[in-house]
C-alpha positions as CSV (number, residue, x, y, z in Angstrom):
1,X,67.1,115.7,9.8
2,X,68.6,112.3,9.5
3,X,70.9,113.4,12.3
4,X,68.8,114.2,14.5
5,X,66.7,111.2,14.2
6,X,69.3,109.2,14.8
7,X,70.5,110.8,17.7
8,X,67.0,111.1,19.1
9,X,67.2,106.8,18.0
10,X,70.3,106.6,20.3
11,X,68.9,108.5,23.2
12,X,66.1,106.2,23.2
13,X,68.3,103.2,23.3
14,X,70.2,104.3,25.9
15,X,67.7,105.5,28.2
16,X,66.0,101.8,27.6
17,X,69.1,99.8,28.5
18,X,70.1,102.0,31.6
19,X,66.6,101.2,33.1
20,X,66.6,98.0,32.0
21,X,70.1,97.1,33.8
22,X,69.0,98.8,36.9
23,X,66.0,97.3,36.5
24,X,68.2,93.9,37.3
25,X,70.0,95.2,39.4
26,X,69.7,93.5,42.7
27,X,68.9,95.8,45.7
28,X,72.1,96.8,47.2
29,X,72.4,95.5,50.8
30,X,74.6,92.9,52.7
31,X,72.9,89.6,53.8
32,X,69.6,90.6,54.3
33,X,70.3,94.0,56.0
34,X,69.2,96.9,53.3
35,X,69.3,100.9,53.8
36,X,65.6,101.8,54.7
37,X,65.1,98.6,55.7
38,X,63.9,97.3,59.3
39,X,66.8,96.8,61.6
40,X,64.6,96.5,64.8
41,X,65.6,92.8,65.0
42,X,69.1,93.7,65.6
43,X,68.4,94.9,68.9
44,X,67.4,91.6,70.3
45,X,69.0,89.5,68.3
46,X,72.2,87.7,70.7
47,X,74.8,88.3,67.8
48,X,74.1,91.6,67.7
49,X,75.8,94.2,70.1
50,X,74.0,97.6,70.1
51,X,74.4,100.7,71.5
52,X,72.0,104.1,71.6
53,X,74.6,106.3,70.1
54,X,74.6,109.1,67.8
55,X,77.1,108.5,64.8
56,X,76.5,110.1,61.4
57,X,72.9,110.7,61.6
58,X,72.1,107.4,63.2
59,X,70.5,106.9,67.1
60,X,72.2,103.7,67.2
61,X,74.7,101.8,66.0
62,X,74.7,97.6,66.1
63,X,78.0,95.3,65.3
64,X,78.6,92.3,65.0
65,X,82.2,90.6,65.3
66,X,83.4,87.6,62.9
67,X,81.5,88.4,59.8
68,X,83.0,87.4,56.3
69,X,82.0,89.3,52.9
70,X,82.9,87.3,49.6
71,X,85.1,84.7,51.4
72,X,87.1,87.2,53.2
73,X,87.3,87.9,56.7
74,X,85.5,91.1,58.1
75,X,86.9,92.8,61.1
76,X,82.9,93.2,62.1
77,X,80.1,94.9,60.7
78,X,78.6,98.2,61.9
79,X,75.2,98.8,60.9
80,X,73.9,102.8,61.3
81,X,70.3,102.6,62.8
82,X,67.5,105.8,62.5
83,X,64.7,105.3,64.8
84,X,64.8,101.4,63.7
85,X,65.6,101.5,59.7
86,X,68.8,100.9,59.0
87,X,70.6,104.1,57.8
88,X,74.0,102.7,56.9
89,X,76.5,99.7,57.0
90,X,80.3,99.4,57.2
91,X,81.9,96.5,56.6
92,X,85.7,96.9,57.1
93,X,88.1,93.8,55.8
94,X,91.7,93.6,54.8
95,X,93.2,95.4,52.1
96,X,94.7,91.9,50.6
97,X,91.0,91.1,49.9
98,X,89.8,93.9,48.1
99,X,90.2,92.6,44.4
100,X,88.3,89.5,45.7
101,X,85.3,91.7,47.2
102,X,85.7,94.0,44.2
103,X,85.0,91.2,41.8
104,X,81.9,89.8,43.8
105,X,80.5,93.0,43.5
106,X,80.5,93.2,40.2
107,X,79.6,89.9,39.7
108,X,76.0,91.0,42.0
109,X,75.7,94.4,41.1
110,X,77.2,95.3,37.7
111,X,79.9,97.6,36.5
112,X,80.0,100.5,39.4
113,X,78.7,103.7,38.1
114,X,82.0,105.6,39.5
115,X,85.6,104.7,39.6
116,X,88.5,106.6,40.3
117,X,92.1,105.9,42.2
118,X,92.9,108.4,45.4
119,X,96.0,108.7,46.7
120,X,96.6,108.1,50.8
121,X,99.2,109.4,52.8
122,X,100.6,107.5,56.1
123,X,101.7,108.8,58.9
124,X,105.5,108.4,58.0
125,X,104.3,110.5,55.1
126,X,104.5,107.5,52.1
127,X,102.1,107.2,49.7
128,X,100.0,104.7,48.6
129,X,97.0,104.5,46.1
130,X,93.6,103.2,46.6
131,X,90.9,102.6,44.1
132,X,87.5,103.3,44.8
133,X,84.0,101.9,43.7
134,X,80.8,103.0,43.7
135,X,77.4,101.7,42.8
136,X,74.2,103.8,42.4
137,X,70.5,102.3,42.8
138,X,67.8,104.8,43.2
139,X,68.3,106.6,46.8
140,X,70.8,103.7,48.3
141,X,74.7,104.5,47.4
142,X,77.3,101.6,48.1
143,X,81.2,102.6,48.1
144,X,84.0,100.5,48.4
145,X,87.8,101.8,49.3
146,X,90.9,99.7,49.2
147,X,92.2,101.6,51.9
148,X,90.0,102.7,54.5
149,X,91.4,104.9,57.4
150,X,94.5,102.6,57.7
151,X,96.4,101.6,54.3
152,X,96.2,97.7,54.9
153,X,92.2,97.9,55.3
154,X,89.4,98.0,52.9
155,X,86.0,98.7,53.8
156,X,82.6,98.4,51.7
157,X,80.3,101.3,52.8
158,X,76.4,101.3,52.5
C-alpha cells in the first residue's frame, strides 16, 4: 500500500514538473518567425526573397541571405509558407558552429527532449558522426543536425 502511494506521490511530481518546465519554456521560433505564425509580411518585406513554390507541404518558400543564429554565420534562412502561416524554417550554418548553436539552445529552450548521434557517409564513402537535437513544445518540433546534407554543415530545422 505504501508502495503504491508512493509511486502514485512520484507520478504526481513528475507530471507537475514536466508541465511546469514546458510551461517556461519559450515558444520555439527564430527571431520573431514562429510555426503557425503569420508570415504574410515576408512577402513584401525587401529582405525577403519569395517564391510561389511547392516544397514539403508549403505554397511558398521565402529566404533571406546573411542571417546569423547564436553568433554564427547562416548560409540564409528558408522559411516554409502554407497559405501565409509559416509551416517551417531551415536555417543551415557551418558545422564548426554547431556546439556554439547547440549551447544557445539549451540555454533558451532547455535540455532537448531527444538526443542521439547518426552516422553519415560521404561520397568517398568515409564516415563521420553527427549528433542530433530535438526539442518538443506542444505541436511545434525543432531539430538540429551537425551535419546536414553535406558533412561540414549544420542546420537547425523548425
Amino acid at each position: 500500500m505504501a508502495k503504491q502511494a508512493f509511486k502514485a506521490m512520484v507520478a504526481i511530481v513528475s507530471t507537475t514538473i514536466a508541465a511546469t518546465c514546458l510551461a517556461e519554456m519559450p515558444p520555439i521560433e527564430f527571431k520573431g518567425l514562429a510555426p503557425g505564425g503569420d508570415g504574410t509580411h515576408l512577402l513584401t518585406h525587401g529582405a525577403w526573397t519569395c517564391n510561389a513554390k511547392k516544397l514539403g507541404g508549403a505554397d511558398t518558400v521565402c529566404f533571406r541571405k546573411h542571417e546569423t543564429i547564436a553568433g554564427a554565420d547562416a548560409q540564409l534562412v528558408m522559411v516554409g509558407l502554407k497559405d501565409g502561416k509559416i509551416l517551417s524554417l531551415y536555417i543551415p550554418f557551418p558545422q564548426s558552429d554547431f556546439s556554439r548553436v547547440q549551447e544557445a539552445l539549451i540555454l533558451k529552450y532547455g535540455t532537448p527532449h531527444k538526443g542521439r548521434i547518426d552516422t553519415k557517409t560521404n561520397r568517398m564513402g568515409a564516415e563521420f558522426t553527427s549528433r542530433v537535437s530535438e526539442w518538443q513544445q506542444q505541436s511545434n518540433h525543432m531539430r538540429l543536425e551537425e551535419r546536414a546534407g553535406k558533412v561540414d554543415q549544420a542546420a537547425l530545422f523548425i
